[in-house]
N, C-alpha and C positions, 0 to 999 in steps of 0.2 A: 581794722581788718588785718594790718598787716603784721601787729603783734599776739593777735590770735593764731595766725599761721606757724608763726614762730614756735608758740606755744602748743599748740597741735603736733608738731615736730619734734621740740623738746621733750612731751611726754610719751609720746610714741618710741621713740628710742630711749628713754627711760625706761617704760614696760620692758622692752627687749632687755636692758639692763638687767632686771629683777627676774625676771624667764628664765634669761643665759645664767645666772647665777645662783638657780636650783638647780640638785641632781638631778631631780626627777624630770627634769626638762631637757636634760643636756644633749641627750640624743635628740633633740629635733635641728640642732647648729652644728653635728656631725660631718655633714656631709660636705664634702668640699664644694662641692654647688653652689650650698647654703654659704657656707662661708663667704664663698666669691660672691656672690648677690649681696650679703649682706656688709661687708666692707668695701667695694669697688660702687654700690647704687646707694645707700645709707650712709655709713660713714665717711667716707671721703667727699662727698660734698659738702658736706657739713660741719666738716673740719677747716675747708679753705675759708681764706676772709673774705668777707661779703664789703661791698658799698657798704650796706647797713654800719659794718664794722666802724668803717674808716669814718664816715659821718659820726659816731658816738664819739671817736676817739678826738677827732676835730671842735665836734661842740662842745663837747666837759671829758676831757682827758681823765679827770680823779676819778667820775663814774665808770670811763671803758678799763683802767687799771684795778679798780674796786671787783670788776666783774671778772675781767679777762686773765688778770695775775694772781687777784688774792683767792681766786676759786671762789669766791661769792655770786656765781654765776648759774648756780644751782637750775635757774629757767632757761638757758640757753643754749641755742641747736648745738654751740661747739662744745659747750662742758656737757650734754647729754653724749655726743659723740665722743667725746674721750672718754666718758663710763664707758662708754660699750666695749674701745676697744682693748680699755684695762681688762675686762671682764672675759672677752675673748682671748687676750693674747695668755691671759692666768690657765683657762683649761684649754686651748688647740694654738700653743703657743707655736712649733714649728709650721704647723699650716698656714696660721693666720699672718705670720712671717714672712712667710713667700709669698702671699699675697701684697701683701703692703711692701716686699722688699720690691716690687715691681715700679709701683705708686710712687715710690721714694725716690728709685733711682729718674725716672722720669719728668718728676718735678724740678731736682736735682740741676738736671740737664737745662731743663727752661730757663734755669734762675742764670746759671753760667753763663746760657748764650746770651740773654739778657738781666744780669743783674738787675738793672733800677726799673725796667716795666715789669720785673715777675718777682720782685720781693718777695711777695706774697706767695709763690709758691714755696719759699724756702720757708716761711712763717710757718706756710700746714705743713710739710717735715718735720719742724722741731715740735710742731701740738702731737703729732703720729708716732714718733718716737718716744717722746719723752713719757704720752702715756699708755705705750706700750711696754717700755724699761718696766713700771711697777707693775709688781705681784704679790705684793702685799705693804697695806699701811696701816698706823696707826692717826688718829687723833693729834696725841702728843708728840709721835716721833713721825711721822711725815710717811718715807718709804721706808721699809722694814724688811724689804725683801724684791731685789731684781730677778724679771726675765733675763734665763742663761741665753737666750735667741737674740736679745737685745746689745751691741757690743758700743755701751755708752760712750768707753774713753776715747774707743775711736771715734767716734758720730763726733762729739764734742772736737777731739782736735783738728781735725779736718772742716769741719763744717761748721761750728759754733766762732 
């Protein structure tokens, strides 16, 4: 049951993925509303690390890095959640920015006040950034092209 759910999730913000990344579509993720509903109630939950997570990472390590690093994770709520927000942050890059520059900062704060019980908020940061930076990839050569809204070297030297 509870990897059906999973899976229901996963493809549901998949769809949104393939939506958001026709033209003919584009104007229904316009509105800053939308936006805000859909990165602040979709994406951001589903970005942070779950129990689930931490349980895979504990019982077979080589499977949660198989899924979670090498991007072979292609069924899972957080790699459907980072398409999304690649896909958004590629056409309402300034908007979608502010939105998640909120998200960030806030998490941020969690992790500071409490390092070792909010790891994990600093974890969805670096999933929220990192797949916000690309705006375009290839196959062969990885990323190909950064969001100007995304300011890596600083994220990285401060925060990595």
């Amino acid at each position: 049951m509870y990897n059906n759910k999973i899976l229901l999730v996963s493809n549901s913000l998949q769809f949104l993925v393939t939506v958001a990344n026709r033209a003919h579509y584009r104007e229904l993720f316009e509105s800053p509303e939308t936006l805000r509903n859909i990165c602040t109630n979709l994406i951001t939950p589903n970005i942070e690390f779950r129990e689930s997570d931490n349980e895979l990472f504990e019982d077979n390590p080589e499977e949660y890095i198989r899924r979670d690093v090498e991007g072979s994770d292609v069924d899972t709520r957080r790699r459907a959640a980072c398409d999304l927000v690649e896909v958004l942050a590629k056409y309402y890059g300034a908007k979608v920015m502010d939105i998640f520059g909120v998200y960030v900062m806030q998490r941020l704060e969690e992790y500071a006040a409490k390092p070792l019980e909010n790891w994990s908020k600093k974890d969805a940061v670096i999933y929220l950034v990192t797949s916000s930076a690309s705006k375009g990839r290839t196959q062969k050569h990885g990323v190909i092209q950064s969001n100007e809204f995304v300011p890596i070297p600083q994220f990285a030297t401060y925060y990595i």
